[in-house]
Biopython code that builds the backbone (N, CA, C, O; Angstrom):
import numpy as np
from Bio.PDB.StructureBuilder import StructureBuilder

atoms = [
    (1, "UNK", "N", (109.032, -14.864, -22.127)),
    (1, "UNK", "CA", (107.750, -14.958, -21.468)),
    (1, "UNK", "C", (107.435, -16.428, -21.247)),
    (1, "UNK", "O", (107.730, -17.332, -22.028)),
    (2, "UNK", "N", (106.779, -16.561, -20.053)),
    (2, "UNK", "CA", (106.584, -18.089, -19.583)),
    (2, "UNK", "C", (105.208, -18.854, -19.832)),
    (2, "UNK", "O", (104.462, -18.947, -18.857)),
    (3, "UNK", "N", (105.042, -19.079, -20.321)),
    (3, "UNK", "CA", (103.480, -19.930, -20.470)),
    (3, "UNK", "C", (103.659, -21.478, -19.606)),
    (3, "UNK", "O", (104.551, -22.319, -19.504)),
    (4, "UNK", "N", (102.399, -21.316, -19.124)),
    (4, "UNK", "CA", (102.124, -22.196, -17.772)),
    (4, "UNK", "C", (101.541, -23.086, -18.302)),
    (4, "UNK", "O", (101.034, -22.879, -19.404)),
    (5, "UNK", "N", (101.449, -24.167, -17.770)),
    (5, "UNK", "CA", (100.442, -25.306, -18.505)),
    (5, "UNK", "C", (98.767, -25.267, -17.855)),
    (5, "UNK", "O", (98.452, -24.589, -16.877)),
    (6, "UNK", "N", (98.218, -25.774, -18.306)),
    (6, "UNK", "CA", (96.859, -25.883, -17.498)),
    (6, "UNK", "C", (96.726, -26.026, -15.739)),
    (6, "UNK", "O", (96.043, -25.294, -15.023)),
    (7, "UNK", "N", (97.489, -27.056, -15.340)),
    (7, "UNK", "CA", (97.709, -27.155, -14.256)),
    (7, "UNK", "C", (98.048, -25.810, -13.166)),
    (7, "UNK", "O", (97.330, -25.414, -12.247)),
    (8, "UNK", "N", (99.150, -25.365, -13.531)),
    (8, "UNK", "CA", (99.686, -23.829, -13.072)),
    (8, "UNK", "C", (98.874, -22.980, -13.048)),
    (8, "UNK", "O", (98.899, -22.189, -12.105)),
    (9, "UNK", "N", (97.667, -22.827, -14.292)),
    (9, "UNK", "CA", (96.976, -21.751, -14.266)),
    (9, "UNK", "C", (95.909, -22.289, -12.593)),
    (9, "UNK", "O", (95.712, -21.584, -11.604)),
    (10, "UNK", "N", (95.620, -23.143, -12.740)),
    (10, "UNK", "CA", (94.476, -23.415, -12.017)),
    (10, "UNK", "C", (95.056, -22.765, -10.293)),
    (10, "UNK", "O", (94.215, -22.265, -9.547)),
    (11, "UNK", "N", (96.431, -22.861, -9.890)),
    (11, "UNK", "CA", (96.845, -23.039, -9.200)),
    (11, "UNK", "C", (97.596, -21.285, -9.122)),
    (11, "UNK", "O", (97.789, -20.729, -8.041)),
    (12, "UNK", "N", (97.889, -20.719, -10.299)),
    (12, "UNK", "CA", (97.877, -19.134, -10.492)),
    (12, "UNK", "C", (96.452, -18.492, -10.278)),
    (12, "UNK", "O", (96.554, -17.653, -9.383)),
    (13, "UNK", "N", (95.162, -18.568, -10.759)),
    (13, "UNK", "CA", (94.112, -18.177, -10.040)),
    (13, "UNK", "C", (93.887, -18.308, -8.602)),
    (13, "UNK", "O", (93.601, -17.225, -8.092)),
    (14, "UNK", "N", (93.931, -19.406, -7.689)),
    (14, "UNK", "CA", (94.018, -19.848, -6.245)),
    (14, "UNK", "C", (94.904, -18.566, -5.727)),
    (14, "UNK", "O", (94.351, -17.741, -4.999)),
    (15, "UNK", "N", (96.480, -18.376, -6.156)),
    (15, "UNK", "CA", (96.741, -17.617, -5.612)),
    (15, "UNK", "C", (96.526, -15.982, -5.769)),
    (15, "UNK", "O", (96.623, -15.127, -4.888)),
    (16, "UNK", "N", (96.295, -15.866, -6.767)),
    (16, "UNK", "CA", (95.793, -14.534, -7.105)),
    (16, "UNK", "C", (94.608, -13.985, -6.267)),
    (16, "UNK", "O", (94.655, -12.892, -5.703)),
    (17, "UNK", "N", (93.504, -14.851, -6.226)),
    (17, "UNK", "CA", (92.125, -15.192, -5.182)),
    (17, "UNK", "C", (93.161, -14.589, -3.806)),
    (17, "UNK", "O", (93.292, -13.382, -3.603)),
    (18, "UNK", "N", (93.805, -15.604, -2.986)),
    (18, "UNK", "CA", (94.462, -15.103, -1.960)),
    (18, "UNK", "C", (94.976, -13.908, -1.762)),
    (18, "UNK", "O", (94.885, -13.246, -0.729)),
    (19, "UNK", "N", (95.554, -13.603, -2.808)),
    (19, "UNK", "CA", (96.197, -11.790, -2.401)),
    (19, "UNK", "C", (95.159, -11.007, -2.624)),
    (19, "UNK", "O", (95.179, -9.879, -2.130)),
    (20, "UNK", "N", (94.066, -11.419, -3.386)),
    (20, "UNK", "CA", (93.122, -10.431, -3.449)),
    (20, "UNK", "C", (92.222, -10.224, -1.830)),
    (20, "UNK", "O", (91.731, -9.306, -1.174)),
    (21, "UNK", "N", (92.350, -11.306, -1.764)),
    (21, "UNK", "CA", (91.840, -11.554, -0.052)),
    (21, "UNK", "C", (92.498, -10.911, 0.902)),
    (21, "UNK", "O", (91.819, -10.290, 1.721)),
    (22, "UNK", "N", (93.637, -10.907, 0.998)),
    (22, "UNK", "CA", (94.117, -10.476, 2.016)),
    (22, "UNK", "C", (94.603, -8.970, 2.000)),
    (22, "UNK", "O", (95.130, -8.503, 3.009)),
    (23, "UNK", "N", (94.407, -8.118, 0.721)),
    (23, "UNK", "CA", (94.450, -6.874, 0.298)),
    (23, "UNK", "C", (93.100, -6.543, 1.053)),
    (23, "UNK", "O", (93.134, -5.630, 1.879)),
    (24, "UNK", "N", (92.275, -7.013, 0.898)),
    (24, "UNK", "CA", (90.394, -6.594, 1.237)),
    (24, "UNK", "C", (90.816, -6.840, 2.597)),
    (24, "UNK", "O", (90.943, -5.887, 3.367)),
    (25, "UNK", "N", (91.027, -7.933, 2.940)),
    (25, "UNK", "CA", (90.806, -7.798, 4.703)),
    (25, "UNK", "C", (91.704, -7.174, 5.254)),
    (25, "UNK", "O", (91.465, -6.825, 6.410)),
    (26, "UNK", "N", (92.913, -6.837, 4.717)),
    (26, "UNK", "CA", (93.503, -6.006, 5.523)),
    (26, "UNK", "C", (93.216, -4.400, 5.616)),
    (26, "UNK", "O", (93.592, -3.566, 6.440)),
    (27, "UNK", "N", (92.408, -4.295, 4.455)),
    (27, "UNK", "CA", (92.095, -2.426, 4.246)),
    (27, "UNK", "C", (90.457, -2.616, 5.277)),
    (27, "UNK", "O", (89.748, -1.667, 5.613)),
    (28, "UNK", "N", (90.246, -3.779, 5.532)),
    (28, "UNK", "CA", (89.131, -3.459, 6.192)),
    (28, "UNK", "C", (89.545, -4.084, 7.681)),
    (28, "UNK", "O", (88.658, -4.478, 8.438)),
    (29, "UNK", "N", (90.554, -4.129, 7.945)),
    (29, "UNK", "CA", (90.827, -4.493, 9.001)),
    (29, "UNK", "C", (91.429, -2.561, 10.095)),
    (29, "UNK", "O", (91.073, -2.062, 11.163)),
    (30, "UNK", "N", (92.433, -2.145, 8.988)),
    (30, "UNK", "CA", (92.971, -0.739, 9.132)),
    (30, "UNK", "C", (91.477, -0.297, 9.543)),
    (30, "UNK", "O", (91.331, -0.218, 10.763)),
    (31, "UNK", "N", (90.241, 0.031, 8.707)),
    (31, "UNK", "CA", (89.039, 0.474, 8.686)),
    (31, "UNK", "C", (88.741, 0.539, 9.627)),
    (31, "UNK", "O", (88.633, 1.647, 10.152)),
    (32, "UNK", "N", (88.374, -0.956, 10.510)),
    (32, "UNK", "CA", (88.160, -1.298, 11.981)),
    (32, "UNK", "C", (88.769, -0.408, 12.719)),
    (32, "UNK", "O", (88.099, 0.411, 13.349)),
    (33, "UNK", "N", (90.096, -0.410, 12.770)),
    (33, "UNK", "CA", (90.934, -0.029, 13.423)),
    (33, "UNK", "C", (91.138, 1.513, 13.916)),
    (33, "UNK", "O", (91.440, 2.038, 14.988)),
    (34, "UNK", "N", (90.791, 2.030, 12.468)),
    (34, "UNK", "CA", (90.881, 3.603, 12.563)),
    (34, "UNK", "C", (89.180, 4.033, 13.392)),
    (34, "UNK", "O", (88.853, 5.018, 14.055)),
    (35, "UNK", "N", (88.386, 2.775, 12.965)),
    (35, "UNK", "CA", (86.854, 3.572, 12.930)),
    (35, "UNK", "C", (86.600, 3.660, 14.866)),
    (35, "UNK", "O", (85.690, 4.341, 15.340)),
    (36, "UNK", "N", (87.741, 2.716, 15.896)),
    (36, "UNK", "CA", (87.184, 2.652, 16.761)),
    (36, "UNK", "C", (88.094, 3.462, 17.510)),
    (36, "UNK", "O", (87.750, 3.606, 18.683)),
    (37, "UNK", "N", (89.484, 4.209, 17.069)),
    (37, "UNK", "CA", (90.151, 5.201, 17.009)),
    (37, "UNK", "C", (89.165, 6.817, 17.247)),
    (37, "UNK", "O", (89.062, 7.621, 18.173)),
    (38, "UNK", "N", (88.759, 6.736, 16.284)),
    (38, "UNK", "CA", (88.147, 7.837, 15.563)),
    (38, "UNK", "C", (87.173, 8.472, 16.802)),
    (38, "UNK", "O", (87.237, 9.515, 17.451)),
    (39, "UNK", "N", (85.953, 6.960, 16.802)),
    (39, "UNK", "CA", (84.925, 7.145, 17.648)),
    (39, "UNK", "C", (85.040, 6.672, 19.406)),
    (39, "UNK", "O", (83.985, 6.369, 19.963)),
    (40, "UNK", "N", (85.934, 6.645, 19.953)),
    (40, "UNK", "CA", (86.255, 6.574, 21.055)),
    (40, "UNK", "C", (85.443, 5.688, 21.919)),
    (40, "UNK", "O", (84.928, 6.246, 22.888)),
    (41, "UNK", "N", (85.262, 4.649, 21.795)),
    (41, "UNK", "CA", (84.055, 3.641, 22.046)),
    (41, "UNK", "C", (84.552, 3.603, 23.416)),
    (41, "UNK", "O", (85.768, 3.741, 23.551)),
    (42, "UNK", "N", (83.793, 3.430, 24.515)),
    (42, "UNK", "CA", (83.958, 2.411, 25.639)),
    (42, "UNK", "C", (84.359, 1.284, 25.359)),
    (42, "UNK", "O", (84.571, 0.901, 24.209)),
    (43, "UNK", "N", (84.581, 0.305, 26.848)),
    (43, "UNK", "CA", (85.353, -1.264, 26.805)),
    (43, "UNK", "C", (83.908, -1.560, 26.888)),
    (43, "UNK", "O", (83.179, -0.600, 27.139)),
    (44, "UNK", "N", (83.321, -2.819, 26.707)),
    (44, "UNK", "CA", (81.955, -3.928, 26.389)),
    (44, "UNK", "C", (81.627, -4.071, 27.605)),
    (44, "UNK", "O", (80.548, -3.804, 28.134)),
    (45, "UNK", "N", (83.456, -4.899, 28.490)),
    (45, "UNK", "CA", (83.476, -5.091, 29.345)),
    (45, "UNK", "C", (85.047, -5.160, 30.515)),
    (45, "UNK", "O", (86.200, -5.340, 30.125)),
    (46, "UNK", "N", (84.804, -5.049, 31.296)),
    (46, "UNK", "CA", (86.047, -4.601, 32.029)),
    (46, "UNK", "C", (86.806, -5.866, 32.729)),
    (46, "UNK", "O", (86.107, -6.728, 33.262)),
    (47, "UNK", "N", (87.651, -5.937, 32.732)),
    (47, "UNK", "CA", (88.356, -7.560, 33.365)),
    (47, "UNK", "C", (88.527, -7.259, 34.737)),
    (47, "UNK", "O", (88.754, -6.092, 35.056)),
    (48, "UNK", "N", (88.458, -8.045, 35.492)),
    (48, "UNK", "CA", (88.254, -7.802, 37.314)),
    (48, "UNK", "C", (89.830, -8.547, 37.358)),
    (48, "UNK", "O", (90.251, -9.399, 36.576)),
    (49, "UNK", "N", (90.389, -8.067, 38.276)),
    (49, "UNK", "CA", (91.101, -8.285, 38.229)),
    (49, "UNK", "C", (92.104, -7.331, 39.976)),
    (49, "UNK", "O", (92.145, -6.165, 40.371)),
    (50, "UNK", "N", (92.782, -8.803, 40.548)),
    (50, "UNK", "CA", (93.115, -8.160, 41.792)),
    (50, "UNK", "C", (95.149, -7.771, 41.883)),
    (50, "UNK", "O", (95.764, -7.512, 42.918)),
    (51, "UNK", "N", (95.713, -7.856, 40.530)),
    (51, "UNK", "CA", (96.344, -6.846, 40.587)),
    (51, "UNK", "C", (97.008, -6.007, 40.475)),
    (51, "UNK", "O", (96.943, -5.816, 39.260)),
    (52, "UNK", "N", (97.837, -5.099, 40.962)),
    (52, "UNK", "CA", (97.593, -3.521, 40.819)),
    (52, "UNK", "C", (97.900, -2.331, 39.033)),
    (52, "UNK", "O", (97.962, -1.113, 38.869)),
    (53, "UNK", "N", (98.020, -3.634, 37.979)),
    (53, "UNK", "CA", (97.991, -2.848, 36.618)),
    (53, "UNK", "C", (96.885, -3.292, 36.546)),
    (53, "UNK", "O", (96.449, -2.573, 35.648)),
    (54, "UNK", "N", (95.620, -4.310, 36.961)),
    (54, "UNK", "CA", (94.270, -4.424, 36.809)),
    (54, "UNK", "C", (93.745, -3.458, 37.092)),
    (54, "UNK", "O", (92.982, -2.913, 36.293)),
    (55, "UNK", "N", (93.995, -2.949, 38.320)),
    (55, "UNK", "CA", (93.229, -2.081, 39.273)),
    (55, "UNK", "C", (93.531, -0.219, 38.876)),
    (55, "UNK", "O", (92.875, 0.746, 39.269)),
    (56, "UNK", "N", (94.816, -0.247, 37.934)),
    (56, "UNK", "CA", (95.057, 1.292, 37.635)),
    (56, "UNK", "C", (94.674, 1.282, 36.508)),
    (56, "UNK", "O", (94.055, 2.251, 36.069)),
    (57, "UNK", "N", (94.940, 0.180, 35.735)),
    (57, "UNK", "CA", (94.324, 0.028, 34.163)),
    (57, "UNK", "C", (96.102, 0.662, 33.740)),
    (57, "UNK", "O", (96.133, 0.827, 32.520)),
    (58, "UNK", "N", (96.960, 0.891, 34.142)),
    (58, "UNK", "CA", (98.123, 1.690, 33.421)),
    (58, "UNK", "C", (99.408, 0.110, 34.469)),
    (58, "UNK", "O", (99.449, -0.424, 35.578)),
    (59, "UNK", "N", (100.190, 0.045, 33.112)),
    (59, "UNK", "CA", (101.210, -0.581, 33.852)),
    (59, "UNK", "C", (101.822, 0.227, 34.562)),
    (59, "UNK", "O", (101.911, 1.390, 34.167)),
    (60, "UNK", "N", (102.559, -0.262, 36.116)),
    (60, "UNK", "CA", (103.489, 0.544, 36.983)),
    (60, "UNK", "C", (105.072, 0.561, 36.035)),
    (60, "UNK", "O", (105.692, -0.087, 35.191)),
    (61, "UNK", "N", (105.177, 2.121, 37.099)),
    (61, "UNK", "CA", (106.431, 2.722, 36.342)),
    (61, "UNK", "C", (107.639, 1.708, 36.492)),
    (61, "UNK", "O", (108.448, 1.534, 35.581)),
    (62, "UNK", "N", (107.703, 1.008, 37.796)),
    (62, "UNK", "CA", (109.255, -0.315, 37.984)),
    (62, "UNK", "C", (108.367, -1.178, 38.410)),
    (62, "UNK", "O", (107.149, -1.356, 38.422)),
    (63, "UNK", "N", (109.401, -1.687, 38.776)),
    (63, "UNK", "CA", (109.048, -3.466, 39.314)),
    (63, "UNK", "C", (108.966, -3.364, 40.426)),
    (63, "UNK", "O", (109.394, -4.372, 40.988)),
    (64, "UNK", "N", (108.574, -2.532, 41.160)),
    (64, "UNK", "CA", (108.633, -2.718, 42.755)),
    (64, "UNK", "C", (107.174, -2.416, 42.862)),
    (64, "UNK", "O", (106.743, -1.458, 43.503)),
    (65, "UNK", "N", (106.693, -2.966, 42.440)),
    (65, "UNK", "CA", (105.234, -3.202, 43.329)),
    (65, "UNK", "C", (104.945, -4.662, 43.741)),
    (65, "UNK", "O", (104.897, -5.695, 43.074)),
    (66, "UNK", "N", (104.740, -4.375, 45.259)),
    (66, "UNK", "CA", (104.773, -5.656, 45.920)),
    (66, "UNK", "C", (103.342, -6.196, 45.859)),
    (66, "UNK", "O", (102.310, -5.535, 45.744)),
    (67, "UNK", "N", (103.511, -7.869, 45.983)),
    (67, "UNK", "CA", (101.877, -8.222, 45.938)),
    (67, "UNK", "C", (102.140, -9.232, 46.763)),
    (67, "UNK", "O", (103.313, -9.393, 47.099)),
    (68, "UNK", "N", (101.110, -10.132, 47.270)),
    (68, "UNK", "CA", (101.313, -11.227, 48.537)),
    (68, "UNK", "C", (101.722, -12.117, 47.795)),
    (68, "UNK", "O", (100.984, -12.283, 46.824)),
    (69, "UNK", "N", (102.808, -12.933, 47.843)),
    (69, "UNK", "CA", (103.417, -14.063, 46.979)),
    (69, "UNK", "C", (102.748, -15.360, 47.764)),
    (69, "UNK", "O", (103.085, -15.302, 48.947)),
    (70, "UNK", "N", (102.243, -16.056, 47.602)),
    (70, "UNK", "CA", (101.476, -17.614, 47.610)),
    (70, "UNK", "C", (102.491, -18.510, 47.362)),
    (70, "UNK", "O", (103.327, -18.508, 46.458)),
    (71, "UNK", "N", (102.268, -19.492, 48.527)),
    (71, "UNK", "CA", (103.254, -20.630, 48.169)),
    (71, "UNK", "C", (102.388, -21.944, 48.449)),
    (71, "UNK", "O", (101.594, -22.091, 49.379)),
    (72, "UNK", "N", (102.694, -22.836, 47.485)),
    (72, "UNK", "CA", (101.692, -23.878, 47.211)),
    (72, "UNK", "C", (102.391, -25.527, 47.467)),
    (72, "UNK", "O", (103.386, -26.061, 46.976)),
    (73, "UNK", "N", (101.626, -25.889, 48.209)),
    (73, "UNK", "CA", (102.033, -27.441, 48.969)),
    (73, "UNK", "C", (101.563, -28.638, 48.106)),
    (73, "UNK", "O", (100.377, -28.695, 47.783)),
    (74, "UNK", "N", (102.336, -29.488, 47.760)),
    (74, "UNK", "CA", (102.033, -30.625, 47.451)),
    (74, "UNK", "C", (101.255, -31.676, 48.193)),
    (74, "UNK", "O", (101.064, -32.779, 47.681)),
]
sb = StructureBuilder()
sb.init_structure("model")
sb.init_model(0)
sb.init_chain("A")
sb.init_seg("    ")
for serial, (resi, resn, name, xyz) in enumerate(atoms, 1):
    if name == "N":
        sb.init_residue(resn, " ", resi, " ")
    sb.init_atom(name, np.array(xyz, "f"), 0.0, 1.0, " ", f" {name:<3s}", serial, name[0])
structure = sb.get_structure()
Protein backbone atom coordinates (compact mmCIF):
# COMPACT_ATOMS: atom_id res chain seq x y z
CA UNK A 1 0.00 0.00 0.00
CA UNK A 2 1.23 3.48 -1.03
CA UNK A 3 1.09 6.42 1.23
CA UNK A 4 1.33 9.78 -0.47
CA UNK A 5 2.94 12.63 1.06
CA UNK A 6 1.04 15.79 1.82
CA UNK A 7 1.65 17.23 -1.41
CA UNK A 8 -0.07 14.22 -3.48
CA UNK A 9 -2.93 14.28 -1.27
CA UNK A 10 -3.70 17.86 -2.07
CA UNK A 11 -3.36 17.07 -5.67
CA UNK A 12 -5.42 13.41 -5.13
CA UNK A 13 -8.46 15.51 -3.85
CA UNK A 14 -8.24 18.04 -7.13
CA UNK A 15 -8.54 15.02 -9.01
CA UNK A 16 -11.07 13.14 -7.36
CA UNK A 17 -13.20 16.75 -7.38
CA UNK A 18 -12.77 16.31 -11.32
CA UNK A 19 -14.19 12.87 -11.83
CA UNK A 20 -16.75 13.69 -9.55
CA UNK A 21 -17.53 16.53 -11.95
CA UNK A 22 -17.58 15.07 -14.87
CA UNK A 23 -19.71 11.92 -13.62
CA UNK A 24 -22.53 14.83 -12.62
CA UNK A 25 -22.28 16.60 -15.85
CA UNK A 26 -22.31 13.94 -17.87
CA UNK A 27 -25.55 12.14 -16.23
CA UNK A 28 -26.99 15.52 -16.57
CA UNK A 29 -25.95 16.08 -19.81
CA UNK A 30 -27.63 12.29 -21.04
CA UNK A 31 -30.73 14.01 -18.90
CA UNK A 32 -30.75 16.95 -21.36
CA UNK A 33 -30.50 14.81 -23.95
CA UNK A 34 -33.10 12.21 -23.30
CA UNK A 35 -35.51 15.09 -21.79
CA UNK A 36 -35.62 16.87 -25.32
CA UNK A 37 -35.93 13.33 -26.98
CA UNK A 38 -38.74 12.47 -24.88
CA UNK A 39 -40.63 15.86 -25.24
CA UNK A 40 -40.32 16.59 -28.86
CA UNK A 41 -39.60 20.32 -28.64
CA UNK A 42 -39.66 22.50 -31.74
CA UNK A 43 -36.33 24.33 -33.28
CA UNK A 44 -36.14 28.17 -31.27
CA UNK A 45 -35.14 28.98 -34.55
CA UNK A 46 -34.74 27.93 -38.13
CA UNK A 47 -31.48 28.75 -40.26
CA UNK A 48 -32.39 30.43 -43.72
CA UNK A 49 -30.61 29.16 -45.81
CA UNK A 50 -30.48 29.04 -49.90
CA UNK A 51 -29.30 25.57 -50.34
CA UNK A 52 -31.20 22.70 -51.24
CA UNK A 53 -30.37 20.44 -47.70
CA UNK A 54 -31.37 24.03 -46.12
CA UNK A 55 -34.43 24.16 -47.93
CA UNK A 56 -35.53 20.16 -47.42
CA UNK A 57 -34.07 20.18 -43.96
CA UNK A 58 -32.94 16.28 -45.08
CA UNK A 59 -29.52 15.80 -46.79
CA UNK A 60 -29.89 14.70 -50.65
CA UNK A 61 -29.69 11.09 -51.50
CA UNK A 62 -26.15 11.73 -54.13
CA UNK A 63 -24.19 14.37 -55.10
CA UNK A 64 -25.92 15.45 -58.01
CA UNK A 65 -27.67 18.26 -56.95
CA UNK A 66 -26.74 21.10 -58.96
CA UNK A 67 -26.45 24.70 -57.57
CA UNK A 68 -25.15 27.96 -59.51
CA UNK A 69 -21.33 27.76 -58.98
CA UNK A 70 -19.89 31.57 -58.53
CA UNK A 71 -16.69 32.50 -59.73
CA UNK A 72 -14.84 35.27 -58.04
CA UNK A 73 -12.36 37.96 -59.63
CA UNK A 74 -9.51 39.42 -58.17
Amino acid sequence: YIIFSDLMIMWNNISTMGSIMTIFFSLMFITIMMDMIISKRKMIFIIKSNNKEGKMNIPTLNHSNLENPYMFHK
